[in-house]
N, C-alpha and C positions, 0 to 999 in steps of 0.2 A: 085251600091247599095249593102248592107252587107247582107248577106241571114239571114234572121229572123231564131233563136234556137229555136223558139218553134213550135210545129211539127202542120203534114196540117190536115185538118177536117180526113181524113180518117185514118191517124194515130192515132192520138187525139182517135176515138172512139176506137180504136184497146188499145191503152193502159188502158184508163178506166176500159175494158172487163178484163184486164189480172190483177194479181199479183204481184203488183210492191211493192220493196221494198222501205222503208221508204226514205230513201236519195234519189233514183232515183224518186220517186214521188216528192219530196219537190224541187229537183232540176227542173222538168218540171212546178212546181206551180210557181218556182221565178223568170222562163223565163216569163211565161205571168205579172206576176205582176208586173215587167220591163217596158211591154207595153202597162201597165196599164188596162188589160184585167181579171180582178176581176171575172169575172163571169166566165171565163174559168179555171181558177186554182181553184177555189173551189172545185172540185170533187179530185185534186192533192193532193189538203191540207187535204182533208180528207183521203186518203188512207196514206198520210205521219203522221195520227195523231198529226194534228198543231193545236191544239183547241186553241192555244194564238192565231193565223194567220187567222184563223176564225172567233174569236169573236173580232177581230180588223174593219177585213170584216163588220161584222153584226153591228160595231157601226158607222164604217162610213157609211153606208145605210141610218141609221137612224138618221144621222148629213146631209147626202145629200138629204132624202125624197126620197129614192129610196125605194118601199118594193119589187119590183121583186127580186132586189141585198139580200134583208134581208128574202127573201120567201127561196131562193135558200141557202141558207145559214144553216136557223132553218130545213130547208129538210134533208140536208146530214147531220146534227147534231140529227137527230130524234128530236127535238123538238117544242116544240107549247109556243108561243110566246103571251106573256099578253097580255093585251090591253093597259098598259100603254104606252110598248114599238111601238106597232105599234100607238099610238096615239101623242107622240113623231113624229113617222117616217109620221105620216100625216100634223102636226103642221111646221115640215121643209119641207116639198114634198108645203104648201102652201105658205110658207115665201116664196119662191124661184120662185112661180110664176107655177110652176109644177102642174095642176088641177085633172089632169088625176090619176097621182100620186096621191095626194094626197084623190082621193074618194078611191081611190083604198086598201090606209094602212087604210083608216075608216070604210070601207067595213070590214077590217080585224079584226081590232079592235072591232065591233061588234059584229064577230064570236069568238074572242079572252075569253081567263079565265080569270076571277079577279085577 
Protein backbone atom coordinates (compact mmCIF):
# COMPACT_ATOMS: atom_id res chain seq x y z
CA UNK A 1 0.00 0.00 0.00
CA UNK A 2 1.37 3.67 -1.34
CA UNK A 3 1.94 5.77 1.96
CA UNK A 4 -0.70 8.70 1.74
CA UNK A 5 1.13 12.64 1.15
CA UNK A 6 -0.93 14.09 3.27
CA UNK A 7 0.47 14.60 6.67
CA UNK A 8 -0.83 12.68 10.08
CA UNK A 9 -3.27 14.57 12.78
CA UNK A 10 -0.19 15.77 14.55
CA UNK A 11 1.58 17.24 11.77
CA UNK A 12 -1.57 18.62 10.23
CA UNK A 13 -2.03 20.77 13.53
CA UNK A 14 1.71 21.72 13.65
CA UNK A 15 1.48 23.12 10.23
CA UNK A 16 -1.76 25.11 10.63
CA UNK A 17 0.05 26.65 13.84
CA UNK A 18 2.96 27.75 11.53
CA UNK A 19 3.62 30.13 8.36
CA UNK A 20 3.34 28.42 5.51
CA UNK A 21 3.84 29.81 2.27
CA UNK A 22 1.24 30.08 -0.38
CA UNK A 23 2.51 27.15 -2.68
CA UNK A 24 3.48 24.83 0.35
CA UNK A 25 -0.01 25.46 1.79
CA UNK A 26 -2.01 24.98 -1.59
CA UNK A 27 0.31 21.82 -2.29
CA UNK A 28 -0.95 20.18 1.27
CA UNK A 29 -4.69 21.57 0.37
CA UNK A 30 -4.55 19.39 -3.14
CA UNK A 31 -3.11 16.33 -1.30
CA UNK A 32 -6.20 16.03 0.82
CA UNK A 33 -8.54 17.00 -1.98
CA UNK A 34 -7.06 13.99 -3.96
CA UNK A 35 -8.67 12.00 -1.15
CA UNK A 36 -11.40 13.77 -1.19
CA UNK A 37 -10.94 15.08 2.34
CA UNK A 38 -12.59 18.76 1.81
CA UNK A 39 -12.84 19.56 5.37
CA UNK A 40 -9.28 19.02 5.91
CA UNK A 41 -7.68 21.25 3.18
CA UNK A 42 -9.86 24.15 3.92
CA UNK A 43 -7.65 25.68 6.56
CA UNK A 44 -4.69 25.05 3.59
CA UNK A 45 -6.69 26.95 1.14
CA UNK A 46 -7.05 29.55 3.24
CA UNK A 47 -3.58 30.14 4.27
CA UNK A 48 -2.55 29.51 0.32
CA UNK A 49 -5.30 32.42 -0.31
CA UNK A 50 -7.49 30.19 -2.87
CA UNK A 51 -10.72 32.01 -2.41
CA UNK A 52 -11.72 30.20 -6.24
CA UNK A 53 -10.95 26.66 -4.17
CA UNK A 54 -13.07 27.74 -1.47
CA UNK A 55 -16.07 29.17 -2.82
CA UNK A 56 -15.93 25.83 -5.13
CA UNK A 57 -16.02 24.14 -1.54
CA UNK A 58 -18.93 26.32 -0.28
CA UNK A 59 -21.01 25.53 -3.27
CA UNK A 60 -20.56 22.05 -3.42
CA UNK A 61 -21.85 22.02 0.46
CA UNK A 62 -24.66 23.65 -0.59
CA UNK A 63 -25.35 21.22 -3.91
CA UNK A 64 -24.55 18.23 -1.34
CA UNK A 65 -26.85 19.67 1.77
CA UNK A 66 -23.90 19.65 3.71
CA UNK A 67 -23.79 22.96 6.15
CA UNK A 68 -20.97 21.69 8.58
CA UNK A 69 -18.77 21.60 5.03
CA UNK A 70 -20.27 25.20 4.25
CA UNK A 71 -20.05 26.35 8.21
CA UNK A 72 -16.30 25.59 7.90
CA UNK A 73 -15.89 27.30 5.00
CA UNK A 74 -17.86 30.92 5.59
CA UNK A 75 -15.45 30.40 9.11
CA UNK A 76 -12.05 30.75 7.51
CA UNK A 77 -13.48 33.23 4.92
CA UNK A 78 -14.88 35.48 8.00
CA UNK A 79 -18.11 35.53 6.66
CA UNK A 80 -21.96 35.23 7.45
CA UNK A 81 -23.80 33.50 5.15
CA UNK A 82 -27.60 34.66 3.91
CA UNK A 83 -30.33 32.76 4.52
CA UNK A 84 -30.86 32.18 1.06
CA UNK A 85 -27.82 30.24 0.79
CA UNK A 86 -28.15 28.10 3.78
CA UNK A 87 -31.81 27.75 2.68
CA UNK A 88 -30.70 26.29 -0.60
CA UNK A 89 -28.04 24.17 1.49
CA UNK A 90 -31.26 22.76 3.58
CA UNK A 91 -33.62 22.21 0.44
CA UNK A 92 -30.63 19.69 -0.88
CA UNK A 93 -29.55 18.38 2.79
CA UNK A 94 -33.76 17.30 2.29
CA UNK A 95 -33.89 16.11 -1.30
CA UNK A 96 -31.13 13.70 -0.39
CA UNK A 97 -32.77 12.24 2.36
CA UNK A 98 -30.21 13.93 4.91
CA UNK A 99 -32.82 15.25 8.01
CA UNK A 100 -30.26 16.05 10.38
CA UNK A 101 -28.72 18.07 7.90
CA UNK A 102 -31.07 19.54 6.61
CA UNK A 103 -32.77 21.16 10.25
CA UNK A 104 -29.48 22.04 10.89
CA UNK A 105 -28.71 24.81 7.41
CA UNK A 106 -32.61 25.87 8.68
CA UNK A 107 -31.53 26.29 11.95
CA UNK A 108 -28.96 28.48 10.10
CA UNK A 109 -30.87 30.08 7.86
CA UNK A 110 -33.07 31.53 10.57
CA UNK A 111 -30.18 32.95 12.35
CA UNK A 112 -28.95 34.10 8.83
CA UNK A 113 -29.16 38.07 7.10
CA UNK A 114 -31.55 38.85 4.34
Amino acid sequence: MARSSIPGPLERRHLIEQDLDAKRASQIAEAYLAEGRRNEAIEFLAKADDGEALQRIADEAVEEGDPFLLQAVARVLEEELDRATWSRCADAAQSRGKLRYAETARRNAARGED
